[in-house]
C-alpha positions in Angstrom: 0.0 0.0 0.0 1.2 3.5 -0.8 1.7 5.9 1.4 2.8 8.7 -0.6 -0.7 11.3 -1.5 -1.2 13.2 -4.8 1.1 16.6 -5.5 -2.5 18.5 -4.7 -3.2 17.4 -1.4 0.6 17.3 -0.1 0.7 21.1 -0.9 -2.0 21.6 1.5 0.0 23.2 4.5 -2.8 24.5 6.4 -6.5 24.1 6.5 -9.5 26.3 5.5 -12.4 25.5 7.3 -15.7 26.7 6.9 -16.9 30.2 8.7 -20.8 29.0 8.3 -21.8 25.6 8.6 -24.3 26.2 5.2 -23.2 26.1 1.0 -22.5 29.5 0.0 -24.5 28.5 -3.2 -27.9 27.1 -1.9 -28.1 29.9 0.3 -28.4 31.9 -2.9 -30.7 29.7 -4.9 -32.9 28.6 -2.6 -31.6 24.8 -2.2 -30.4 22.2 0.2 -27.2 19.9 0.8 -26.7 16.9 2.6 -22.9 17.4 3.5 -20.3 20.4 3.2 -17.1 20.3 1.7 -14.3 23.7 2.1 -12.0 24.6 -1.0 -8.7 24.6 -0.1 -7.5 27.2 -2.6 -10.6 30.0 -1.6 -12.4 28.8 1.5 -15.8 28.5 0.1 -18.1 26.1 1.5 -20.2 24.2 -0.8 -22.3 21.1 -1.1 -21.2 17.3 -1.7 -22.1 15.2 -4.8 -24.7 13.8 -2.7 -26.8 16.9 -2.8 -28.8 18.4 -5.4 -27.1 21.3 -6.3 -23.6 19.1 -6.2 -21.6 22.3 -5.7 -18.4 21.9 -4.6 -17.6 19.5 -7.3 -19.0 22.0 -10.0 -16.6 24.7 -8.3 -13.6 22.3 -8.5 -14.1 21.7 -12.0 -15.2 25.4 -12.8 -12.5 27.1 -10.7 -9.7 24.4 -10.9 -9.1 24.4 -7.2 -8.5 20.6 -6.6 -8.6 20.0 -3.2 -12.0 20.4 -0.4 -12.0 18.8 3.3 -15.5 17.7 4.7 -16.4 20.6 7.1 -19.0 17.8 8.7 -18.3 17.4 12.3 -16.4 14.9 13.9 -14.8 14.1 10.0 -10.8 14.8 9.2 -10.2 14.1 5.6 -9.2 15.8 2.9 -10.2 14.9 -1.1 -8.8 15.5 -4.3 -10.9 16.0 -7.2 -7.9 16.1 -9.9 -6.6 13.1 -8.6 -9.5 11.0 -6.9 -7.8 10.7 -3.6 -8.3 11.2 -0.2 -5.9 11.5 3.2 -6.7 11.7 6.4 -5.6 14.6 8.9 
């Protein structure tokens, strides 16, 4: 087993975490999200791929900012959307 993580989530030095426990974008529109992710490049807090609105992976892609960590309580993990990995923190 590797141990070694992607180039995008070893540059990750410190940690963004979210000011609001809501997505920034279904606050605007209206909708609702099962679980929060944090960009690691801007600090924006936006919805998982579980949720309608699927938001932080449309910023990812949109913004090419690769990296999010769950902002769900109790959860320490980081995931890379370039490189489909996670790590632990």
């Amino acid at each position: 087993m590797e141990d070694e993580v992607c180039e995008h989530l070893a540059a990750i030095k410190t940690l963004k975490h979210a000011k609001e426990y809501v997505c920034e974008e279904c606050i605007k529109v209206g909708g609702t999200w099962m679980h929060l992710r944090t960009c690691q490049t801007c600090g924006v807090t936006l919805c998982c791929d579980s949720s309608p609105g699927q938001h932080a992976s449309k910023h990812a892609a949109a913004a090419g900012h690769p990296v999010v960590i769950s902002s769900e309580p109790g959860e320490r993990w980081l995931w890379c959307y370039v490189d489909d990995e996670m790590a632990e923190y």
